[in-house]
N, C-alpha and C positions, 0 to 999 in steps of 0.2 A: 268639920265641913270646910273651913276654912283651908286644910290642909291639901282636899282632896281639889279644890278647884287650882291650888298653888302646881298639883301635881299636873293636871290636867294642859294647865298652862305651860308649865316645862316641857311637859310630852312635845305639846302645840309644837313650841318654838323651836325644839330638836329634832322634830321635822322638818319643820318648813325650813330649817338650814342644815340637815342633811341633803333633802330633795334638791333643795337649792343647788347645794354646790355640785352634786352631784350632775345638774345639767348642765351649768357653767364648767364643769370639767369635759362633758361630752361636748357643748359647743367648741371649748376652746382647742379640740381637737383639729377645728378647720378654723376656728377665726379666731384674730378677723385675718383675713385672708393676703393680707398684706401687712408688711411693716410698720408701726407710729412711731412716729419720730417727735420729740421736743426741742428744739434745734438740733442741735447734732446727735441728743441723745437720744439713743432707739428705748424706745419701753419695754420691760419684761415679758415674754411670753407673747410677745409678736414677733413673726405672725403665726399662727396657729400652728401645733406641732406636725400635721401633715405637710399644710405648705410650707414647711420651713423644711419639714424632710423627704418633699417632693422627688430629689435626685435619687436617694438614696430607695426612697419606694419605689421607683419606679426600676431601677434595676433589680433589686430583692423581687417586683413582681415576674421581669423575664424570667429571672432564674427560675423563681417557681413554676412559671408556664412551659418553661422547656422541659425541665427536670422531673415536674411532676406531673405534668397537663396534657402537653400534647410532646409525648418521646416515643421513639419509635413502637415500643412495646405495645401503645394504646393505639397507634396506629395499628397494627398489624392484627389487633387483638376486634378493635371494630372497623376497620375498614377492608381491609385484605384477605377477607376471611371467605370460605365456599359458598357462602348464603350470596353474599355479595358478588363475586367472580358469577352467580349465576346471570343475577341482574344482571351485571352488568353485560354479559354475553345476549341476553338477550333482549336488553336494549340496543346493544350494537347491531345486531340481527333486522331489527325491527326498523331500524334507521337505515341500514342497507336496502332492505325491500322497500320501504316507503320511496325513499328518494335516490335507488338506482333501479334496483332490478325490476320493483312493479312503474316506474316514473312512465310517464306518457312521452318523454323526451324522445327523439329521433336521434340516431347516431353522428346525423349533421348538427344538429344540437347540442349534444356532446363536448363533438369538434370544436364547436364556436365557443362554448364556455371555458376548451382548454385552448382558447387564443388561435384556434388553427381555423384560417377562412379561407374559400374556394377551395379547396380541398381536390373536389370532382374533377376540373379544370386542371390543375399541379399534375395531378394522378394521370387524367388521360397524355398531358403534355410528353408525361417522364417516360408510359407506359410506350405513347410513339415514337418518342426516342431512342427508346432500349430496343422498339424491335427494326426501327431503320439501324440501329449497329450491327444488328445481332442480322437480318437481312440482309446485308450489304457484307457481312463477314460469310456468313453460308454463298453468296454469290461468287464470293471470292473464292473460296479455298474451291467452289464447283467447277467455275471455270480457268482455273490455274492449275497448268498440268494435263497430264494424257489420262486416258479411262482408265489406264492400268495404277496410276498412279495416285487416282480421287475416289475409285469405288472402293471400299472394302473388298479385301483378298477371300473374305468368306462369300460375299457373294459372286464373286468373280468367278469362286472355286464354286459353288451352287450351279451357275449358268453355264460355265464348261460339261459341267456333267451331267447336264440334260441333252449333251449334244447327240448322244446315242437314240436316247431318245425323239428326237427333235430328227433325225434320220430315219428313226423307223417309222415317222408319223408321216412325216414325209412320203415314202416307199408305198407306204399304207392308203394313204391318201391318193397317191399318183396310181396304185394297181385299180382303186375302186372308179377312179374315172376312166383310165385306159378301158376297163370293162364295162363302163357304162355305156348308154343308148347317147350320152351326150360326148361321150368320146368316139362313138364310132362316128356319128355325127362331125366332130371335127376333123377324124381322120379323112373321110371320103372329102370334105370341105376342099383340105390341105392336097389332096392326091389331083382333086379335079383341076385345082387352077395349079397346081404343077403342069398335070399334061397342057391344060391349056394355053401356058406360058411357053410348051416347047412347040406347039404348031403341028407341023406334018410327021414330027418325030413321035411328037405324043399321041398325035394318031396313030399312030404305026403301034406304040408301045400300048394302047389301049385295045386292040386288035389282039396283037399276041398276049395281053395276059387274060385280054377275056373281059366280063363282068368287073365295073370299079370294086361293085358287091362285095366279090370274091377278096378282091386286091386289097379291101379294106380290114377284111377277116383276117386275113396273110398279114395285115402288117401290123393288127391288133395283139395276131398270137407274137408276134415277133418282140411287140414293146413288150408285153407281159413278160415273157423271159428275160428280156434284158433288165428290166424291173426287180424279178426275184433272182438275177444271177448274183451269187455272193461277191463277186467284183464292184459290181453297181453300188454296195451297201458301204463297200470299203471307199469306194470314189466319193461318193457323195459326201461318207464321213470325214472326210481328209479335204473337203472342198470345204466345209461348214467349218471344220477346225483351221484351215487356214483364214479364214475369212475372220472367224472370231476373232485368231491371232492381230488382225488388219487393226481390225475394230476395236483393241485393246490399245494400239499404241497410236488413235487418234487423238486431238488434244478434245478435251472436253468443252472448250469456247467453239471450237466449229463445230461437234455435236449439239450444242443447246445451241446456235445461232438461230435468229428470229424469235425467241423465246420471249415472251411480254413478260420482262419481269415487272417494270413501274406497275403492269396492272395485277401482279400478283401482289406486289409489296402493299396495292389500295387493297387490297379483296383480303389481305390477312390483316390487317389493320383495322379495316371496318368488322370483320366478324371478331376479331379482340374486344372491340369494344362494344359490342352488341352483346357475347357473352358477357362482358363483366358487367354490364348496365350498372356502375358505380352509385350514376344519381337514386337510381330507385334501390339497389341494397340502403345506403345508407340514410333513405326514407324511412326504415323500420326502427322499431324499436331493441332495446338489449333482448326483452320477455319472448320477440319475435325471434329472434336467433338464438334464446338459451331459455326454452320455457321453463327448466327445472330446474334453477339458476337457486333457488330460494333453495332448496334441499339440498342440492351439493354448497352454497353455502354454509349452508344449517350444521354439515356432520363435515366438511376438510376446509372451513376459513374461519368463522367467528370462534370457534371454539379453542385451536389455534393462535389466532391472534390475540382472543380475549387471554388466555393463558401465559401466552409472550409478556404482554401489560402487567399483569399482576406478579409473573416474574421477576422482573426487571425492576416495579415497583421494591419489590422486598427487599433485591439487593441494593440498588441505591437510594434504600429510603432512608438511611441514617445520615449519607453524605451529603442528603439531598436538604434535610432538617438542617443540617449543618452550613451549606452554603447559603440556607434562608434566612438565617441569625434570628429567628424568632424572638430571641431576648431582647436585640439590639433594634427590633420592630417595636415588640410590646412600649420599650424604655423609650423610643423615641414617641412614641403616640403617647403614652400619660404624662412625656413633658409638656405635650403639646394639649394637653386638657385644660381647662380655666379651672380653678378650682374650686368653682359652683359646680362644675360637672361633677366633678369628685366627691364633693358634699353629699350632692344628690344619689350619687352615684352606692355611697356606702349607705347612707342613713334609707333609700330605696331600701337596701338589701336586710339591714339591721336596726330599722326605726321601732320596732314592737320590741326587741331586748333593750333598745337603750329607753326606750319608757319603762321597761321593769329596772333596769338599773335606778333608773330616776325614783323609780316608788321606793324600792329597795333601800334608796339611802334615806327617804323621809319614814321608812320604817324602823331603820338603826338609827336615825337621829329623835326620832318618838321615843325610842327604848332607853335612847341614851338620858332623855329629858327625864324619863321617869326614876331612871336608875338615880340619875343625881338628887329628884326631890325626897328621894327615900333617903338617901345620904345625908341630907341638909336636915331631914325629920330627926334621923336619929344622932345626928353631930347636936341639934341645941336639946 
């Protein structure tokens, strides 16, 4: 009996100092956390082998975070991938329509948010100014020079060649009055204050022809013929083509003289800007001038641009890890840890294995106590 409580007792004590050291080995992983000193001599096993190989963990950790963690492959594998490019297309989508295409914002709004004010005002200043140049230059080139010289030769050539025309309308016109009631009417007019004008002569001559009546018949058929005689057609034609000729080498400043330009220059300048009504276009919205803005989006922009991004991502995603020095981030932020962070940090992560370490060793230090009472039983 005695034996058995001897045993019991050694199990006891080979626990409680396996367990023992076994947690004093897991503390002294971090503590104590700083160096002890006895005057100049530091103590064994300070400070704890983490903080003492703080530098060196902490660059072992970039490495692993680059190399194994976050390297391009894992990038590309979950981030870059169709599921994603989809999202992300149609978050892009949806952030367009929200805060452009459907926005209640005005295009004077717009404006203001990309720094540009009075706008309306610039606009009409610039618009009056380009058309006083651009006026004052059509004035010029109109009246500098002769009509042959300022009109177009095509229309020049057009209006010569109605001149035939413009004769026979003429001829046409001059037979249907000759023979009207309001041309004999002028003719007897014309005849009566002739005689009138000659006195005893025209009496005379009013005697011998008889009835004005008659006189006026006679001098009707008379114009009719000389009217339709083909000489008449060629005289008149050759009087209109000279005259054009006249009219061709006048200068175009005495043609347009008296011409109210100042108030043509107001009148096309006010109706420019009564067409353009600037302030009220840019009263509306984008939705109001591109209702279907969100669809031709939808299938020739986000899809596109999303594609661009994820493009561009792949190719400089390894140069782009590279110039980030992830190691040289990770290694600077765990120097910059206290080493209670870090404490906490692993024993958070791994506090349930190292209590089984801890049991574990007061299990092999138990085993150990019993093995040795067995030994010491059969050694006497």
């Amino acid at each position: 009996m005695d034996f058995i409580w001897t045993l019991l007792f050694m199990a006891f004590i080979g626990a409680l100092i396996g367990a023992f050291t076994n947690h004093l080995a897991i503390k002294m992983l971090f503590r104590p956390h700083e160096a002890k000193y006895i005057g100049n001599w530091r103590l064994p096993f300070t400070p704890g082998l983490i903080p003492k190989r703080r530098d060196e963990l902490a660059v072992q950790l970039g490495r692993t975070v680059t190399n194994y963690l976050v390297t391009p492959d894992v990038l590309r594998n979950k981030l870059l991938t169709p599921e994603m490019e989809r999202k992300a297309e149609a978050f892009l989508q949806k952030k367009i329509e929200d805060h452009v295409l459907h926005s209640d914002k005005t295009l004077h709004d717009w404006l203001h948010v990309a720094g540009a004010n009075d706008v309306v005002e610039k606009a009409e200043r610039k618009i009056e100014s380009l058309l006083d140049a651009q006026l004052l230059s059509v004035r010029t080139k109109l009246t500098s020079g002769t009509i042959e010289e300022v009109v177009p030769m095509e229309w020049q050539e057009r209006a010569k060649a109605q001149i035939p025309v413009m004769t026979n309308y003429v001829l046409k016109r001059s037979e249907q009055f000759v023979d009207s009631y309001e041309g004999k009417v002028m003719f007897q007019k014309l005849i009566n204050d002739f005689l009138e004008s000659k006195g005893t002569f025209g009496g005379m001559l009013n005697m011998l022809f008889g009835d004005s009546n008659s006189l006026v018949e006679k001098v009707q058929r008379e114009a009719l013929k000389f009217i339709n005689a083909p000489g008449t057609y060629n005289l008149l034609h050759s009087v209109i083509d000279k005259e054009f000729e006249k009219l061709q080498k006048r200068p175009m400043e005495e043609l347009l003289a008296g011409f109210n330009w100042d108030g043509l220059f107001t009148s096309v300048k006010a109706y420019a800007n009564k067409e353009l009504a600037l302030d009220a276009r840019l009263n509306k919205t984008i939705r109001d001038y591109w209702p279907n803005g969100s669809e031709w989006t939808a299938e020739n922009l986000t899809p596109k641009v999303t594609q661009f991004a994820f493009d561009q991502a792949q190719k400089q995603l390894e140069e782009s890890l590279k110039k980030l020095k992830l190691d040289q981030i990770v290694k600077e932020q765990v120097d910059t840890f206290p080493v209670a962070v870090l404490e906490d940090l692993v024993l958070g992560i791994s506090k349930r294995e190292f209590k089984m370490i801890t049991i574990l060793g007061g299990f092999l230090g138990g085993l150990i106590g019993i093995v040795q009472g067995l030994i010491v039983l059969l050694t006497n």
